[in-house]
C-alpha positions as a Markdown table, in Angstrom:
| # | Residue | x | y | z |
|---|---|---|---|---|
| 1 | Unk | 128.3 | 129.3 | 98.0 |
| 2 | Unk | 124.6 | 128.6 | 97.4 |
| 3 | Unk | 125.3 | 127.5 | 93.8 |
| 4 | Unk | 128.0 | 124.8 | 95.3 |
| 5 | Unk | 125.3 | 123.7 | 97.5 |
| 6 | Unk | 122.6 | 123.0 | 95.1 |
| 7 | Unk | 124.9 | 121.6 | 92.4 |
| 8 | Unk | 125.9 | 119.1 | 95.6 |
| 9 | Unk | 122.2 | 118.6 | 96.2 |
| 10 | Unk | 121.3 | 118.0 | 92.9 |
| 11 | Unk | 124.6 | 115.7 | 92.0 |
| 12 | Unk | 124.0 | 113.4 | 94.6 |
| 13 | Unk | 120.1 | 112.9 | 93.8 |
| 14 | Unk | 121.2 | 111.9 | 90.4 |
| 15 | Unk | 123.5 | 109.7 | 91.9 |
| 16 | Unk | 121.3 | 108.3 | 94.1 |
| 17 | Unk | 118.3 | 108.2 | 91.1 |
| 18 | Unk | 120.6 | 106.3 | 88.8 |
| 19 | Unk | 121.5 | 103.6 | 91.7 |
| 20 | Unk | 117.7 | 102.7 | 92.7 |
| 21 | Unk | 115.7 | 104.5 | 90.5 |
| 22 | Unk | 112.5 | 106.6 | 91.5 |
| 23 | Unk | 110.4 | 104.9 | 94.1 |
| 24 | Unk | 112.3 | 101.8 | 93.8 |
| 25 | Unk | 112.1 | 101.2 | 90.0 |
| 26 | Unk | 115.3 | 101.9 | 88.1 |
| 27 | Unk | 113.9 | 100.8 | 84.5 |
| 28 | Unk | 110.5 | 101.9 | 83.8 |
| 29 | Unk | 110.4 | 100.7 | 80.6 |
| 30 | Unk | 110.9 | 97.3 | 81.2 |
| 31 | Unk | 108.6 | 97.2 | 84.3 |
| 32 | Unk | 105.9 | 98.5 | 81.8 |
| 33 | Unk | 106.7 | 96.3 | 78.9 |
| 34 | Unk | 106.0 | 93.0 | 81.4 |
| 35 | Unk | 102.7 | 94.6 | 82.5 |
| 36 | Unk | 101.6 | 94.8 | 79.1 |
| 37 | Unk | 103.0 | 91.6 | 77.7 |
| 38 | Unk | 101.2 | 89.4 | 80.6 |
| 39 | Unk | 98.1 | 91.5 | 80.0 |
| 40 | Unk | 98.2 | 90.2 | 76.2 |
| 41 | Unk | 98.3 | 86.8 | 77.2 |
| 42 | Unk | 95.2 | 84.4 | 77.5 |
| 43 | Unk | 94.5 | 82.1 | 80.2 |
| 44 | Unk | 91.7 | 80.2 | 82.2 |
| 45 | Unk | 92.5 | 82.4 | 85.1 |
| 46 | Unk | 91.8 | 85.4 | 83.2 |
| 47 | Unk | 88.3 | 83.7 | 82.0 |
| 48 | Unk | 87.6 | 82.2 | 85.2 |
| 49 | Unk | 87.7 | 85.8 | 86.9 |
| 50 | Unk | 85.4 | 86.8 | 84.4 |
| 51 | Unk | 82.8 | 84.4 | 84.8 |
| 52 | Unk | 83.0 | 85.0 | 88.7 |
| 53 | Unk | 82.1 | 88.7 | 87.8 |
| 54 | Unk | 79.8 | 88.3 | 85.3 |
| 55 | Unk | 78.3 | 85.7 | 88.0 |
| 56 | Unk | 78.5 | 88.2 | 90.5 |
| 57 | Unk | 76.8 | 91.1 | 88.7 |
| 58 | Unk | 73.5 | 89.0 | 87.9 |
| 59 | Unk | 73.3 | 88.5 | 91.1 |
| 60 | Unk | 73.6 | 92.1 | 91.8 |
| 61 | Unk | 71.0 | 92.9 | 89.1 |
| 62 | Unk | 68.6 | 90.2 | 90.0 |
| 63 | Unk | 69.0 | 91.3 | 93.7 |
| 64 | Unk | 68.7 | 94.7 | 92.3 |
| 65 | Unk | 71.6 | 95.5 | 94.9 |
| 66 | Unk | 74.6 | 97.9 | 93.7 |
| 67 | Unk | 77.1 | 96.9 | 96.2 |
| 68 | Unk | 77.6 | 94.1 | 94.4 |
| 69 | Unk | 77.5 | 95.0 | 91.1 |
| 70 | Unk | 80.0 | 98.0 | 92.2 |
| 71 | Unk | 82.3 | 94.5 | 93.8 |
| 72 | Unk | 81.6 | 92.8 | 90.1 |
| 73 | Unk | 83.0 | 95.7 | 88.8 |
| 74 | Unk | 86.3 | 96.1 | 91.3 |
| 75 | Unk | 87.3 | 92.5 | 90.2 |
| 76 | Unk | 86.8 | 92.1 | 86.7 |
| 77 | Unk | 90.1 | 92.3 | 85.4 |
| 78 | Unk | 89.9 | 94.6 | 82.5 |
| 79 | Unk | 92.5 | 96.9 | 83.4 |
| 80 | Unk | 95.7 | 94.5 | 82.3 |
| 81 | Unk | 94.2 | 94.0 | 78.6 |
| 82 | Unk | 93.3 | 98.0 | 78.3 |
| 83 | Unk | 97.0 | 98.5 | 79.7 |
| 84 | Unk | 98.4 | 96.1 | 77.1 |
| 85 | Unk | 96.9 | 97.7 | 74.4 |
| 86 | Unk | 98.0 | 101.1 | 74.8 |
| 87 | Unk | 101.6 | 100.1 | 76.4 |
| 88 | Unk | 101.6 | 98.5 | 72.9 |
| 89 | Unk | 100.5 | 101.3 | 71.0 |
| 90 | Unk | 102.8 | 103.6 | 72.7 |
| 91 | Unk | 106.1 | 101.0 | 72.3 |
| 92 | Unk | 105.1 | 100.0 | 68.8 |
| 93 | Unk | 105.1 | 96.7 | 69.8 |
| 94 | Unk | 102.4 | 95.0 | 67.5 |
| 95 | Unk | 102.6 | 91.5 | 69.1 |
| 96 | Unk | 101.5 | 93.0 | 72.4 |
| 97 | Unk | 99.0 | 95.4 | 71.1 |
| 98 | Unk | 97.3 | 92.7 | 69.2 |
| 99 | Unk | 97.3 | 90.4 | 72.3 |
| 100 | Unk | 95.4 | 93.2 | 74.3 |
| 101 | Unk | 93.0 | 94.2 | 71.7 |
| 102 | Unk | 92.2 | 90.3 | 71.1 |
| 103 | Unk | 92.1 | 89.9 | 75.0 |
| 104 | Unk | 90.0 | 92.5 | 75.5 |
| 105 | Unk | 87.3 | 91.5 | 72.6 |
| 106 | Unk | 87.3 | 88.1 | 73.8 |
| 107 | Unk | 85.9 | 89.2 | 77.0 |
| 108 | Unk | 83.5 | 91.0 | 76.1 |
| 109 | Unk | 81.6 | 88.4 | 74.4 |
């Protein structure tokens, strides 16, 4: 009787798994793959934000204040390029890997 039960139990979360997905998402792969190919992509936005922290951290420095610089830090957006770059690796998919890697050294100049 317990076996019937937890094959029940364990049918209908599969079920309910394959009908929504975990937490809401029903294709990972996808999801990921769009994260990474709009953190390959170049735009003024993305250089804008970094100019606003760059901005933001001298003015930590020469105020020789670490709040800020700490708030430069939370809103530099280096985390989409980094994410690119190994979603990328990971996929095999060259075009996005190379758009990470560029974005990524382009901001650091």
């Amino acid at each position: 009787m317990q076996e019937i039960g937890r094959y029940l139990k364990n049918t209908h979360w599969r079920a309910a798994a394959r009908r929504f997905g975990v937490w809401g998402v029903s294709d990972y792969y996808t999801l990921l793959e769009q994260m990474a190919g709009e953190g390959a992509q170049l735009n003024s936005g993305y250089f804008l934000v970094i100019l606003a922290a760059a901005l933001l951290a001298t003015a930590g420095l020469l105020l020789d204040n670490a709040s800020i610089i700490i708030g430069a830090m939370c809103i530099a957006p280096f985390l989409a390029p980094s994410r690119a770059v190994c979603i990328g690796g990971l996929y095999r998919n060259s075009k996005v890997f190379r758009g990470g890697l560029f974005n990524r050294s382009s901001a650091c100049l």
